[in-house]
C-alpha positions as CSV (number, residue, x, y, z in Angstrom):
1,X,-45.5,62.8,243.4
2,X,-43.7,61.3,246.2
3,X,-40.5,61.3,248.0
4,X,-38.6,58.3,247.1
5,X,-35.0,58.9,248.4
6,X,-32.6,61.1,250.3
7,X,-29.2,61.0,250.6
8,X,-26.2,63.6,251.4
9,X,-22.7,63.5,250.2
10,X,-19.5,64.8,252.1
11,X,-17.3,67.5,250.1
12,X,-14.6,69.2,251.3
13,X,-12.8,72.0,250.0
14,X,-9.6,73.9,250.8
15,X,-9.4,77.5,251.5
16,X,-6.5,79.1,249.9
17,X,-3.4,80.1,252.3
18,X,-4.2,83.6,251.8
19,X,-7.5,83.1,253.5
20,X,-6.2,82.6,256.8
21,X,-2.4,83.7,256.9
22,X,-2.5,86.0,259.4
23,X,-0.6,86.3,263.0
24,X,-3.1,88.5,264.1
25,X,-5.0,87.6,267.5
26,X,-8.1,88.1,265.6
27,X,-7.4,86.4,262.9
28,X,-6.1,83.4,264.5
29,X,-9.2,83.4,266.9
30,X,-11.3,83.4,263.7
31,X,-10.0,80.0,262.2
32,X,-9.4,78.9,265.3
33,X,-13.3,78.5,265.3
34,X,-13.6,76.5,261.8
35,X,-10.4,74.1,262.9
36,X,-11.8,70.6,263.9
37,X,-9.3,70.4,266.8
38,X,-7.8,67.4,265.1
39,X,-4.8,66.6,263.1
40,X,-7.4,64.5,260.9
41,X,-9.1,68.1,260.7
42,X,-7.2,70.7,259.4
43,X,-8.4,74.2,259.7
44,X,-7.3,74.8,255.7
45,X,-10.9,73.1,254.8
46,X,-14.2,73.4,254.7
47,X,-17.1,70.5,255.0
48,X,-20.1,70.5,254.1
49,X,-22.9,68.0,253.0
50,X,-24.6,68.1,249.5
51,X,-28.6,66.8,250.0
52,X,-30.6,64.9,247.3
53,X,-34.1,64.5,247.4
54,X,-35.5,62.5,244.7
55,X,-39.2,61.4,243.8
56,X,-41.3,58.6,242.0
57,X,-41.6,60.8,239.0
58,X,-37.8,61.6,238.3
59,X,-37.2,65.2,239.4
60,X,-34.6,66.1,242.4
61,X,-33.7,68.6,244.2
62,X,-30.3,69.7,245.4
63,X,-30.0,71.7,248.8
64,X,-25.8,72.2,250.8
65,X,-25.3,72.2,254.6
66,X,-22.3,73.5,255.8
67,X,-20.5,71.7,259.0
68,X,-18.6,73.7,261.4
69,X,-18.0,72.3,265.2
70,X,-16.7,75.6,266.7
71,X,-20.5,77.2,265.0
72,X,-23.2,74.6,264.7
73,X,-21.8,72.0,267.5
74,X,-21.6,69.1,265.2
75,X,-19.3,67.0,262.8
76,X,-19.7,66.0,259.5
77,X,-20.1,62.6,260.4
78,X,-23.3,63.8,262.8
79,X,-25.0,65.6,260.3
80,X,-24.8,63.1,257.2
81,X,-26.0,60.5,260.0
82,X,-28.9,62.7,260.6
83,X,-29.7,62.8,256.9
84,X,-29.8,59.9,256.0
85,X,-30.6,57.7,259.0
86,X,-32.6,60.0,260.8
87,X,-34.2,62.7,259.4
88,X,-34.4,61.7,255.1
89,X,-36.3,58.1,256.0
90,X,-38.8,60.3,257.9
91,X,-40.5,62.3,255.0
92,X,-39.4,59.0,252.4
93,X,-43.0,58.7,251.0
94,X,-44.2,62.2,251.4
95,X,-45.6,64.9,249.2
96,X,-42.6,67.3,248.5
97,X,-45.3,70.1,248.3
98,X,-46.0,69.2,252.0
99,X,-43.2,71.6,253.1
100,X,-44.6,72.6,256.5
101,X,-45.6,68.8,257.3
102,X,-42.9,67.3,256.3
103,X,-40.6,70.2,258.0
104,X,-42.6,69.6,261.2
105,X,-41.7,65.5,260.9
106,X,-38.2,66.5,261.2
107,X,-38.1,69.3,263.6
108,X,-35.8,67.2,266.5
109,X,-33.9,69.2,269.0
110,X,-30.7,70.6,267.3
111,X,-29.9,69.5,263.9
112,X,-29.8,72.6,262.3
113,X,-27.5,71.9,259.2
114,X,-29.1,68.7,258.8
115,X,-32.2,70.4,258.4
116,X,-31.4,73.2,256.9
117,X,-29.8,70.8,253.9
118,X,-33.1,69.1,253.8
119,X,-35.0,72.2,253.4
120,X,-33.0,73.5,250.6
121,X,-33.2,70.0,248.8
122,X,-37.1,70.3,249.2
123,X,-37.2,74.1,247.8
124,X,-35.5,73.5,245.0
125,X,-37.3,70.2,244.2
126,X,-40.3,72.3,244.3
127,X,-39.3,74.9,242.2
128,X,-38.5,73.0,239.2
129,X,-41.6,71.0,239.5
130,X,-43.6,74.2,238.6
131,X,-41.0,75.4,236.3
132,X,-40.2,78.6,239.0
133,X,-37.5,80.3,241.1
134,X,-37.7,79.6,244.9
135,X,-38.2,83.3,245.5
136,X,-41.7,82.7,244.5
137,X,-42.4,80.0,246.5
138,X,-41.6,82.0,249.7
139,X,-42.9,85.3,249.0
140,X,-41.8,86.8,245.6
141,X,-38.9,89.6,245.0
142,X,-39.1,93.1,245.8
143,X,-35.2,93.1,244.4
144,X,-33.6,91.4,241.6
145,X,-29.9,92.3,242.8
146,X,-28.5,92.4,246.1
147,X,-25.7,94.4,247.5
148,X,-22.2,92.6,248.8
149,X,-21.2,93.3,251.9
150,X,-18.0,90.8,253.4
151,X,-16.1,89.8,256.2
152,X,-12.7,91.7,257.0
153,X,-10.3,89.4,259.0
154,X,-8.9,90.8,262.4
155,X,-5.3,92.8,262.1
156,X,-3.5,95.6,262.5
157,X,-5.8,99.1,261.3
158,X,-3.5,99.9,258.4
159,X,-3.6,96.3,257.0
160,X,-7.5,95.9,257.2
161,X,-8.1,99.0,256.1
162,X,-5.9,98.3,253.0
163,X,-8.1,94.6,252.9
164,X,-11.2,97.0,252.8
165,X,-9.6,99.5,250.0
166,X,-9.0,96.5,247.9
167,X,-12.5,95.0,248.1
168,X,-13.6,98.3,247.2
169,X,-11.5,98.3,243.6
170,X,-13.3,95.1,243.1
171,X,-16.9,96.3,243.9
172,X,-17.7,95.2,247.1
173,X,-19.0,98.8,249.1
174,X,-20.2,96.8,252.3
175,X,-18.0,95.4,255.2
176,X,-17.9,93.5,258.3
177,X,-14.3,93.6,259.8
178,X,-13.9,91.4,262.8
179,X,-13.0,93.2,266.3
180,X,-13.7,92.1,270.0
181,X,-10.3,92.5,271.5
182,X,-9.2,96.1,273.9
183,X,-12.0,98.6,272.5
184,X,-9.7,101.4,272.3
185,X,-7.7,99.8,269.9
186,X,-10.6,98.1,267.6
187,X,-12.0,101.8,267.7
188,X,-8.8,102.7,265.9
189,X,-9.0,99.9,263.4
190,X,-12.9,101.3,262.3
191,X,-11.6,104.6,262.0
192,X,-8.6,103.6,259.8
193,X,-11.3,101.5,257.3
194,X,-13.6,104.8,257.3
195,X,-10.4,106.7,255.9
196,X,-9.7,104.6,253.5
197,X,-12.8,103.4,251.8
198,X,-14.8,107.2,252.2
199,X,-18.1,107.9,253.3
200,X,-20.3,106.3,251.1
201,X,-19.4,102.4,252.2
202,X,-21.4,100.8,254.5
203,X,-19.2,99.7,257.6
204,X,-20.7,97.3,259.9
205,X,-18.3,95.2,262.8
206,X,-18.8,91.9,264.3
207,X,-17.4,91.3,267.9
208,X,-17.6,87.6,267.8
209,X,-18.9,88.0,271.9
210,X,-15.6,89.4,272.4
211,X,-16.5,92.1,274.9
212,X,-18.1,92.6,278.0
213,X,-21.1,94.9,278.2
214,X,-19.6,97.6,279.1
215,X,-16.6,97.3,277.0
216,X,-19.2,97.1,274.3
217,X,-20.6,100.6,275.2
218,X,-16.8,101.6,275.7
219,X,-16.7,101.2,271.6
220,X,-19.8,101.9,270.7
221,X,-19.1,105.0,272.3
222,X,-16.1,105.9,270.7
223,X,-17.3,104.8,267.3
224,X,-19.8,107.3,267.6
225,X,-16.8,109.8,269.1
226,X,-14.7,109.2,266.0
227,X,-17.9,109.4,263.2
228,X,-17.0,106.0,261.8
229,X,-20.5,105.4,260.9
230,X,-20.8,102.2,262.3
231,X,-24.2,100.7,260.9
232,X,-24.5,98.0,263.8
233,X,-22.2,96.4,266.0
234,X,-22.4,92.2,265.9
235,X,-23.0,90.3,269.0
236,X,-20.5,92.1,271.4
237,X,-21.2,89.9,274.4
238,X,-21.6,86.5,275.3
239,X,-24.6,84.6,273.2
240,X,-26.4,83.8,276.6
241,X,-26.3,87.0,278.2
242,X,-29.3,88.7,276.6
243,X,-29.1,90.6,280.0
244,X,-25.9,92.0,278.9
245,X,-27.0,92.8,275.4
246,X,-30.3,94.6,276.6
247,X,-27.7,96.8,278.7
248,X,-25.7,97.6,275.4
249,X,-29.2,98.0,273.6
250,X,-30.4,100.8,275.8
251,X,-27.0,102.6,276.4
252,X,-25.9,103.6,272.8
253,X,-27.1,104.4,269.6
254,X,-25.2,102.1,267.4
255,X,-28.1,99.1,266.4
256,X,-27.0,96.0,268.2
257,X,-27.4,92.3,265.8
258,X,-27.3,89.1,268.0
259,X,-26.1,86.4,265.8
260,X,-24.8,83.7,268.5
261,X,-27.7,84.3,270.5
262,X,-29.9,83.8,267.6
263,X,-30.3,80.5,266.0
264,X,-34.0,79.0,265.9
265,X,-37.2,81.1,266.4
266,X,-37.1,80.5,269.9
267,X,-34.4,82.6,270.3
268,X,-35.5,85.0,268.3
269,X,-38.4,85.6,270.6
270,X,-36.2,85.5,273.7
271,X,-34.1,88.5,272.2
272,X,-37.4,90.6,271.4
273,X,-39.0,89.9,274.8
274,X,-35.7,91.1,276.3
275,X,-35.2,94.0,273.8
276,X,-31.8,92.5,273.6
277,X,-31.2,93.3,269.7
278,X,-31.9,95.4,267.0
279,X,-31.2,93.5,264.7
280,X,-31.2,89.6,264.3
281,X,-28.7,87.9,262.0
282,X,-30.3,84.9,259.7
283,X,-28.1,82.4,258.7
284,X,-30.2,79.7,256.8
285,X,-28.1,76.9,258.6
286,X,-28.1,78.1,261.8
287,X,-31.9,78.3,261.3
288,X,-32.4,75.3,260.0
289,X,-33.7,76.0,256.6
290,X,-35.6,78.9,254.4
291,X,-38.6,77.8,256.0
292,X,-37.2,78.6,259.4
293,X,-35.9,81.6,258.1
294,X,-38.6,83.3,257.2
295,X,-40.7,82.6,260.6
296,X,-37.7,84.4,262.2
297,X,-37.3,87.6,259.7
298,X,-41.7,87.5,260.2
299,X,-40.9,88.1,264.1
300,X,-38.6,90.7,263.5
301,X,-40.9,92.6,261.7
302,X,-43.7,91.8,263.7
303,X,-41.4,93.5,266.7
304,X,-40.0,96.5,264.3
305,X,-36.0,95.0,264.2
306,X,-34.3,94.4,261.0
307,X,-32.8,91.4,259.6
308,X,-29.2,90.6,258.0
309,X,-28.2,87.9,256.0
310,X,-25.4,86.2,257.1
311,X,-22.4,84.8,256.1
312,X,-22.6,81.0,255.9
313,X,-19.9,79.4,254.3
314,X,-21.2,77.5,251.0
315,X,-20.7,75.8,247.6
316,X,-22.5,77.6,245.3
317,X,-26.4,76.4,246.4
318,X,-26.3,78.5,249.7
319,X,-24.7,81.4,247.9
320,X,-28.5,81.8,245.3
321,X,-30.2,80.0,248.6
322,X,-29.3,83.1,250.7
323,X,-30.0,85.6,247.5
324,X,-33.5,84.3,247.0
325,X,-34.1,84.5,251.0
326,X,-33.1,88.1,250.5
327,X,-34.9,89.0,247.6
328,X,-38.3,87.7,248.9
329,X,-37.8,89.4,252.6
330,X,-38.7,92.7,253.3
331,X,-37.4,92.7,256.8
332,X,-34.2,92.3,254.5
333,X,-33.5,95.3,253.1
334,X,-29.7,96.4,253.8
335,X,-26.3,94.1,252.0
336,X,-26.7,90.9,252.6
337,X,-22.9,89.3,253.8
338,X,-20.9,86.9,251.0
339,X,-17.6,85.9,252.1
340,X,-17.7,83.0,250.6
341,X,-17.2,84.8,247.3
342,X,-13.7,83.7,246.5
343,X,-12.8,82.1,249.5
344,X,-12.6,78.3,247.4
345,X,-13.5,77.5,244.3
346,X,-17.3,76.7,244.1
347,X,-19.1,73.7,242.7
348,X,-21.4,75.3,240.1
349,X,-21.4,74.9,236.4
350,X,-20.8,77.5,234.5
351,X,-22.4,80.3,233.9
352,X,-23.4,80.0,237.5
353,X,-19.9,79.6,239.0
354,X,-19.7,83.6,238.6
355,X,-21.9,83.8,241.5
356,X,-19.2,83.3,243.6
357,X,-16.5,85.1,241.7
358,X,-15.3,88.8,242.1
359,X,-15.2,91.6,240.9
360,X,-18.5,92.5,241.1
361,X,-20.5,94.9,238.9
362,X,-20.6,98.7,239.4
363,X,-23.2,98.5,242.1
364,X,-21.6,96.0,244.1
365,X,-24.7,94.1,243.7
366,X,-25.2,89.6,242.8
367,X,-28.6,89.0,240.2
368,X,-31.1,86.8,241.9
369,X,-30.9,84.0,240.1
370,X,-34.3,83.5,237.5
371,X,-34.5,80.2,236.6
372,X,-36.5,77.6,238.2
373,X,-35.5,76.5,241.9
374,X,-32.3,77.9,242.9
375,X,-31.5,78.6,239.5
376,X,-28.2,76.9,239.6
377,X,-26.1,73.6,239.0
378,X,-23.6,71.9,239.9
379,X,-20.8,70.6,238.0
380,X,-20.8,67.3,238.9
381,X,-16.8,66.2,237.5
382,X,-16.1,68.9,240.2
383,X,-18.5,67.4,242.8
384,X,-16.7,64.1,242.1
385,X,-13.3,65.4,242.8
386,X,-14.3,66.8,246.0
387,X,-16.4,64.3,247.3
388,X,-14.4,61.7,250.1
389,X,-15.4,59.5,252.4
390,X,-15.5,60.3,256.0
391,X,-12.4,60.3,258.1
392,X,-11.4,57.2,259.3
393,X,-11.6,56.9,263.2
């Protein structure tokens, strides 16, 4: 069996006003980072690039990669360029079941999503070849369900905690609320969510590199002060200044997660020779593919750090992508982050569209999906509807 074609197609898909209606700093800085800083990119949509890999003998495989300039560093036009000019005519011809040569034929500086879309395509290619879920390509499960954890937009503390309360009467006992700003005043924010959503929910808060180090220890510190259980605090300083987040490391107790500063395995060596992080944030596109991902989650074990899943925007394929990642990773052991649930309406056919649907089910857990590759598909009248052409110049 032999690769006979790639090809990616643009989608894009509007996020509902109540998404990002906020006039909180925060929030504002938030989708400030997904707007394409052009009228011909509004920040009310999402791109991303479905990938096709198709062989001599029929099958295909389907694999997403998000694009986001403000995160990855590259447009839409960029990364379907890279797909199929670039990187798809280079393993054209190739053994599918080659994943680590083929991988290595693509492996150019940068290019994440592009990769990371190819990489998907090939893993689910393989998995229906042999009739089984990708999970057992890369390891097997140790879980069948995974706990929900999600993003909480910036605000003021009583509206965020109400945000929070409201996840929690639909499932969801994980969160992530966005802070960064004056510490004093995103320590008040944590300690309004605690109150609201009790003990037993895991609270974890993303900084965004909003702080200085020692504004980081500043609420860290207080966190700790005001019993907010804070799991781990998200990349509180700048995503080059390991420096700066080995000083936060070794000043508090709260586990420090470098996201931004972690994005190929590279990095994630960097951060463990500078004992910069606790805990290293995967995002499958920002590593450039399950592959990719599980060299870095192997390093983190290797050094004693634990891995989260990250959110990572997605149309359905990422969403069962990042639940087979999780359920096959021991280093992954804690709620694995799904924002995307609800955010748009998803491209999966149904039963599978309830993957990204709340509420969830009493243990605020999503089933790994069973069925051979990703164990999803796509509904292709709704692929059709969202599929344009690129943006004119």
């Amino acid at each position: 069996m032999k690769i006979a074609r790639v090809a990616a197609t643009p989608v894009r898909l509007p996020i509902p006003p109540r998404s990002y209606a906020s006039d909180d700093a925060g929030t504002k800085r938030e989708w400030g980072r997904l707007s394409r800083l052009s009228p011909k990119r509004p920040s009310t949509i999402l791109e991303y690039l479905l990938v096709r890999i198709e062989t001599d003998e029929g099958l295909a495989g389907t694999g997403e990669a998000p694009v986001d300039i403000g995160f990855f560093g590259q447009t839409l036009e960029e990364v379907q360029a890279a797909i199929d000019d670039y990187l798809g005519p280079q393993i054209v011809g190739l053994d599918p079941f080659d994943r680590e040569y083929a991988m290595h034929r693509i492996d150019y500086r940068g290019n994440s999503c592009a990769k990371s879309g190819i990489d998907l395509a090939l893993h689910d290619l393989m998995g229906r070849a042999l009739g089984v879920p990708v999970s057992d390509l890369i390891g097997g499960s140790h879980r069948q369900r995974v706990p929900v954890a999600i993003e909480i937009a910036g605000g003021a503390p009583a509206d965020m905690a109400a945000a929070c309360a409201a996840y929690v009467a639909r499932g969801v006992r994980a969160f992530k609320p966005k802070i960064g700003g004056v510490p004093e005043q995103d320590a008040d924010r944590l300690r309004a969510i605690r109150e609201a959503v009790g003990p037993s929910v895991s609270l974890r808060a993303d900084a965004n590199q909003g702080y200085s180090p020692k504004e980081a220890i500043r609420l860290c510190r207080l966190a700790e002060r005001y019993d907010v259980g804070l799991e781990l605090l998200e990349q509180p300083v700048a995503a080059w200044d390991l420096q700066g987040m080995a000083a936060v490391c070794r000043a508090v107790d709260t586990l420090i997660e470098a996201d931004e500063s972690c994005y190929s395995i590279h990095d994630a060596l960097q951060l463990i020779r500078h004992e910069a992080a606790d805990v290293l944030n995967i995002k499958i596109a920002k590593a450039g593919g399950l592959y990719a991902a599980k060299k870095i989650a192997a390093l983190a074990e290797a050094a004693g750090l634990k891995c989260v899943l990250g959110t990572a925007f997605g149309l359905g394929i990422g969403v069962a992508a990042k639940l087979h990642l999780a359920a096959s990773t021991v280093a992954v052991t804690d709620a694995v982050e799904f924002t995307e649930i609800g955010l748009h309406g998803n491209l999966l056919a149904p039963p599978h569209d309830r993957l990204l649907a709340l509420p969830l089910e009493a243990d605020g857990c999503l089933p790994v999906p069973g069925d051979p590759g990703f164990g999803v598909a796509l509904d292709e009248d709704a692929v059709a509807r969202s599929s344009v052409a690129p943006f004119a110049p």
